[in-house]
C-alpha positions as CSV (number, residue, x, y, z in Angstrom):
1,X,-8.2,21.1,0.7
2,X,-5.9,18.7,2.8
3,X,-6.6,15.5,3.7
4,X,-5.3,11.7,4.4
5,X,-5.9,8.9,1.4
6,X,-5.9,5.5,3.0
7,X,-5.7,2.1,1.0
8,X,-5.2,-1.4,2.6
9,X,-3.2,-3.9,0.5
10,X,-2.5,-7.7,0.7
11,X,0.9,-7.7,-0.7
12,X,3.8,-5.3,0.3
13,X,4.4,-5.5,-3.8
14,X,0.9,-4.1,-4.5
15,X,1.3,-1.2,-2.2
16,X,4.9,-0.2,-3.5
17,X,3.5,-0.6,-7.4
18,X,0.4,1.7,-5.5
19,X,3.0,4.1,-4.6
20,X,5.0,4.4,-8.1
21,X,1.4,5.0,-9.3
22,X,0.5,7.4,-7.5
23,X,4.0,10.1,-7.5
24,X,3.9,9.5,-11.1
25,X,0.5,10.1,-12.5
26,X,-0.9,12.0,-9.7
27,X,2.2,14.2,-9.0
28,X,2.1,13.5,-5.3
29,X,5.4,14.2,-3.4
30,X,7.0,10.9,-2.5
31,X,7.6,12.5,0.5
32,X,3.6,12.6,1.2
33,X,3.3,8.9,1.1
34,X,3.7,6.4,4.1
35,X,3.5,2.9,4.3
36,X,2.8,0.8,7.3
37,X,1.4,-2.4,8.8
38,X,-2.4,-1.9,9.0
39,X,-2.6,-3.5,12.7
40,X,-0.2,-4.0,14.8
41,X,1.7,-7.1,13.6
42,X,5.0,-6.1,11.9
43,X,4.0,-8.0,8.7
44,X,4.5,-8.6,4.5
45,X,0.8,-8.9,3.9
46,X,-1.3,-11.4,4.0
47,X,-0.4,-13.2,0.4
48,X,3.3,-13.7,-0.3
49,X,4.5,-11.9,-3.5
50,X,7.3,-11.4,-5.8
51,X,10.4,-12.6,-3.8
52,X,8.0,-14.3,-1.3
53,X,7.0,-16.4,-4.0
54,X,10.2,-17.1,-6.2
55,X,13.9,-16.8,-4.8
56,X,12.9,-16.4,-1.2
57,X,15.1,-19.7,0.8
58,X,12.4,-22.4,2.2
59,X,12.0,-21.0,5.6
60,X,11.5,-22.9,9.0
61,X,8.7,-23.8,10.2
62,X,5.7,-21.7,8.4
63,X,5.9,-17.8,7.0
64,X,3.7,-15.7,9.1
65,X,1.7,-13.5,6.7
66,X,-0.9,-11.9,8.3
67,X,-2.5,-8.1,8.1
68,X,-2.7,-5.5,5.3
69,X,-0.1,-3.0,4.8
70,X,-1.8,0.6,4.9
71,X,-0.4,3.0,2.4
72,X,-1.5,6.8,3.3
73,X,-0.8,9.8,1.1
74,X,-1.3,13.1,2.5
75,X,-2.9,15.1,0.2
76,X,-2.9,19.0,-0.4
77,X,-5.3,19.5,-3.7
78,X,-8.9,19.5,-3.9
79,X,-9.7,16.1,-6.3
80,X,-8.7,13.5,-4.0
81,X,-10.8,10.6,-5.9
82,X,-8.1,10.8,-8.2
83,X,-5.7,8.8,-5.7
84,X,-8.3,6.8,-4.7
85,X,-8.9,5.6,-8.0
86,X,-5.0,5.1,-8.8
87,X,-4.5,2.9,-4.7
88,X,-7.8,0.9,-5.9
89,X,-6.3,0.2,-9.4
90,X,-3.2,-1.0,-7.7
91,X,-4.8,-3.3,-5.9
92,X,-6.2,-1.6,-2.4
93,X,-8.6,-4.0,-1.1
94,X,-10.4,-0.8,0.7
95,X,-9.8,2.6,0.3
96,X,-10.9,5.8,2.8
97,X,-10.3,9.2,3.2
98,X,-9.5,10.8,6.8
């Protein structure tokens, strides 16, 4: 059965690690995974992570963090809680299926 695995994530960090995660243990194509702003703001998430957080220069003025990054992974098997559970142990703050 096909169908569209959607998780929202605060960090872009969490959603790549979400992505690793889920080619590896669920054998997804990496080609069948997207990743996108949630809204429409152009945005890193809405917590600063990794390089956000410790080499990243002092920037001017205030970082603008703001909306979750949406990771979908179009899906072609018939047990899609098995992604659901891998974007949720990543991190997904929600998780749906379209």
């Amino acid at each position: 059965m096909e169908s569209t695995i959607i998780g929202e994530f605060d960090t872009r960090r969490s959603a790549e690690l979400a992505i690793e995660h889920v080619v590896q243990e669920c054998g997804v194509s990496r080609s069948d995974v997207f990743v996108q702003p949630a809204g429409g703001a152009n945005t890193a998430g809405t917590h600063p992570a990794g390089a956000d957080v410790k080499s990243a220069p002092a920037p001017e003025g205030q970082q603008k963090l703001e909306g979750l990054i949406e990771v979908s992974v179009d899906f072609h098997g018939d047990a899609p809680e098995k992604i659901a559970d891998v974007l949720r142990g990543a991190g997904a703050k929600t998780v749906r299926t379209k």
